[in-house]
C-alpha positions as CSV (number, residue, x, y, z in Angstrom):
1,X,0.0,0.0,0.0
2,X,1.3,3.2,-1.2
3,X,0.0,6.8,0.0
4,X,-3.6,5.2,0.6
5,X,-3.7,3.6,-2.7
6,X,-4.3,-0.1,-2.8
7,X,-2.2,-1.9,-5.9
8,X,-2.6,-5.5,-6.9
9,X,-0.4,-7.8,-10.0
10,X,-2.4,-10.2,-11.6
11,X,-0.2,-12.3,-14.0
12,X,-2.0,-13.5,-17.4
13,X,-0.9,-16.2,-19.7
14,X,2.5,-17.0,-18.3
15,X,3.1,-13.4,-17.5
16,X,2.6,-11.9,-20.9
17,X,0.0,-9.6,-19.8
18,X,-0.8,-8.5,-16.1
19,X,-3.5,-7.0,-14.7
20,X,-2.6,-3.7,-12.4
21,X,-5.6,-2.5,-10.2
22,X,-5.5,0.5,-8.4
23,X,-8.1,0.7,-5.6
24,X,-8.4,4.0,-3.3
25,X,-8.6,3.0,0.1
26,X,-12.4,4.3,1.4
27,X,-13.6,5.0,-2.0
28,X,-13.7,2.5,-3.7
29,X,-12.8,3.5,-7.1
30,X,-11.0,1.5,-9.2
31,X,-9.0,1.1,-12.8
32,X,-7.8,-1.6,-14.6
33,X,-5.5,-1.7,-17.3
34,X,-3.8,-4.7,-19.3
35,X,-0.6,-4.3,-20.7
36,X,2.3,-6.4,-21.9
37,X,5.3,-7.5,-20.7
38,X,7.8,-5.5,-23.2
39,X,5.9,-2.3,-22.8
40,X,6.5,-2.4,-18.9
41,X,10.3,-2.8,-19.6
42,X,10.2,0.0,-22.2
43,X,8.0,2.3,-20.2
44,X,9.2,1.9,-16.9
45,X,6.1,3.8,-15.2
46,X,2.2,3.3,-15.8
47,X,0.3,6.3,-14.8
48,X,-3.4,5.4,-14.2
49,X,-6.4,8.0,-14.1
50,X,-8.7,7.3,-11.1
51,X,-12.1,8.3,-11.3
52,X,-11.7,11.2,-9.0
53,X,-9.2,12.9,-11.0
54,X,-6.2,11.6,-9.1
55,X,-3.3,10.8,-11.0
56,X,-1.2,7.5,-9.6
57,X,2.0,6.3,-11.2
58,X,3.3,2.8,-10.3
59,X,6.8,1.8,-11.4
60,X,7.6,-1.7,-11.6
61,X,10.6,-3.5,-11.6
62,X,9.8,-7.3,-12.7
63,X,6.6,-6.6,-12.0
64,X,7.2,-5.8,-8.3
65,X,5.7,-2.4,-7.7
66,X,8.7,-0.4,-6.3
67,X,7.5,2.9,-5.6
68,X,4.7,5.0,-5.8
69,X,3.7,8.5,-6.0
C-alpha cells in the first residue's frame, strides 16, 4: 500500500500480460488496465487516471511495484 492507494499484480498467460488494479482506500474507485510485458520494460512507469481525477503512477521492476507517487 502506497499513500492510501491499494495496488494489486495479476499475472495473465505465463506473464505476458498483467492486470494492475488501483483501488483507493475508502472509495472505492477502481481502474484496470492490461498491458504487456515488453511495454512495462520499455516504459518503466504506468500512470493510471482514477475516477476522481487523481493521478497514480506505479513503477515496476519485474513486475514488483517499487515505488509509488
Amino acid at each position: 500500500r502506497h499513500d492510501g492507494f491499494q495496488v494489486a499484480l495479476q499475472p495473465h498467460e505465463g506473464w505476458r500480460f498483467v492486470t494492475i488494479s488501483l483501488k483507493e482506500a475508502g472509495k472505492g474507485s477502481a481502474s484496470f488496465r492490461k498491458v504487456g510485458a515488453g511495454d512495462l520494460s520499455k516504459v518503466g512507469g504506468l500512470q493510471f487516471q482514477l475516477p476522481a481525477v487523481k493521478k497514480f503512477a506505479a513503477y515496476l521492476d519485474n513486475f514488483v511495484l517499487i515505488k509509488g507517487k
